[in-house]
C-alpha positions as CSV (number, residue, x, y, z in Angstrom):
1,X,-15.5,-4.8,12.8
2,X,-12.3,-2.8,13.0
3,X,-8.7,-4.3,13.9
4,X,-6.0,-2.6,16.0
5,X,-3.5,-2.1,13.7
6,X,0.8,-3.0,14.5
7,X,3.2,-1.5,11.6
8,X,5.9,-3.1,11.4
9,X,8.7,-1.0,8.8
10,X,10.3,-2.7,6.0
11,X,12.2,-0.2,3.5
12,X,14.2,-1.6,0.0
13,X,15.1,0.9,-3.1
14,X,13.6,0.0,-6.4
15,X,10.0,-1.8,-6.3
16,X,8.6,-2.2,-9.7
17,X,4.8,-1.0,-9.7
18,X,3.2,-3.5,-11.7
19,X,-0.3,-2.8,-11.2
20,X,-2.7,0.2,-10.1
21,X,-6.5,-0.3,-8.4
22,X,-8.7,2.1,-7.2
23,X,-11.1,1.3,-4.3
24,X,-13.7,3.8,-3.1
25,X,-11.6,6.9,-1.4
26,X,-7.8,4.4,-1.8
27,X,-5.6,3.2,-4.3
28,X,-4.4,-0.3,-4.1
29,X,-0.4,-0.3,-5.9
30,X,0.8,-3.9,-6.3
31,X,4.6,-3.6,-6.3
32,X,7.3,-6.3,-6.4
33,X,10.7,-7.0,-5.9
34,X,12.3,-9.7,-6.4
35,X,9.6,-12.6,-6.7
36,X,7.7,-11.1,-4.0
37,X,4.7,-9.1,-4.5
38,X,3.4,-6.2,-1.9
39,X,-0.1,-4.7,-2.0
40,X,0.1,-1.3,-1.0
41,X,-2.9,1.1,0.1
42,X,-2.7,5.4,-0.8
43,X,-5.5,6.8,0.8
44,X,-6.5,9.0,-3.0
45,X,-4.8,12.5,-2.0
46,X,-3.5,15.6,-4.4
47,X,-0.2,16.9,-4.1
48,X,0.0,20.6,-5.8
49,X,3.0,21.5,-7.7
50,X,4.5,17.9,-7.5
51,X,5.3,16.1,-10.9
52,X,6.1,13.1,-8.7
53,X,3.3,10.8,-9.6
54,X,3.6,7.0,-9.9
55,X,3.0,4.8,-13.2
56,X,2.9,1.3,-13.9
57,X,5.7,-0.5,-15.1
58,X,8.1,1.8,-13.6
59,X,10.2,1.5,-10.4
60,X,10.5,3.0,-7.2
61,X,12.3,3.4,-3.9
62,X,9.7,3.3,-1.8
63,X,8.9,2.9,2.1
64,X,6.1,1.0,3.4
65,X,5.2,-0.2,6.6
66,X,3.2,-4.0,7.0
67,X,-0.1,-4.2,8.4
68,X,-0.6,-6.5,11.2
69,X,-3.8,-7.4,13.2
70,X,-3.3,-7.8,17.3
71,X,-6.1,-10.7,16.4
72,X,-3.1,-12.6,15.0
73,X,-2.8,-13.7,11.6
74,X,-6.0,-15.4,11.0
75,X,-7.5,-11.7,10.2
76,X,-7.2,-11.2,6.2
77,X,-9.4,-8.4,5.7
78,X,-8.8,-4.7,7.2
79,X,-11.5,-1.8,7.5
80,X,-9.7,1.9,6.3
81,X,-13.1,3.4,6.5
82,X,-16.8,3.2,6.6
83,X,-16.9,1.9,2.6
84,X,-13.7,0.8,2.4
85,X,-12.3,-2.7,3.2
86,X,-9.1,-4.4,1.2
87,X,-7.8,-7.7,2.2
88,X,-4.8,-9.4,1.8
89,X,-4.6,-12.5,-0.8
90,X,-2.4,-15.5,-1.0
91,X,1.0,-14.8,-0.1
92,X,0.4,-11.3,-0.8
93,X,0.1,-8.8,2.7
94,X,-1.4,-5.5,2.9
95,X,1.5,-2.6,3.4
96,X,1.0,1.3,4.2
97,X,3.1,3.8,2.0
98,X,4.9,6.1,4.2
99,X,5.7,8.3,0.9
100,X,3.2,8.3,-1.1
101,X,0.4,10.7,-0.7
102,X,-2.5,9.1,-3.3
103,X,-0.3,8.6,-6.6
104,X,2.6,11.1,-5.7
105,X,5.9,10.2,-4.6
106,X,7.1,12.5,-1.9
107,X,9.9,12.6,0.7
């Protein structure tokens, strides 16, 4: 089943990029800030003549946008694709990169 999808924008300078999944045709970036963690989804893209790619254990300013489901908040799970489905986990929500295209930082 597919969910309607709200975005809601949130945007802070300097999230730390403390882990790095991949998941079928996505990359899952768990970033924090403070003491909170964010789970962000890069649908896996290739940016030519960029040297702009993200890395573990360094920070970022990066813009992402939450994922909400019109079926309220009891929906944990979202489909991006046929194979691909990434939910959220305990205290942790699923967020959209606004600049990142796969790895790559861009503006």
């Amino acid at each position: 089943m597919i969910f309607n999808i709200v975005v809601a924008s949130q945007e802070q300078p300097s999230y730390k990029v403390t882990k790095i999944k991949k998941l079928k045709n996505y990359y899952v970036v768990y970033a924090t800030k403070g003491d909170t963690t964010y789970k962000i989804v890069s649908k896996k893209e290739k940016v030519k003549n960029c040297n702009c790619k993200i890395r573990k254990n360094r920070s970022y300013n990066l813009k992402f946008k939450i994922l909400e489901a019109f079926g309220g908040s009891e929906v944990d799970c979202f489909r991006f694709d046929k194979k691909t489905v990434i939910c959220k986990e305990p205290y942790i929500d699923i967020y959209m990169a606004q600049n990142l295209k796969g790895l790559f930082l861009v503006e």
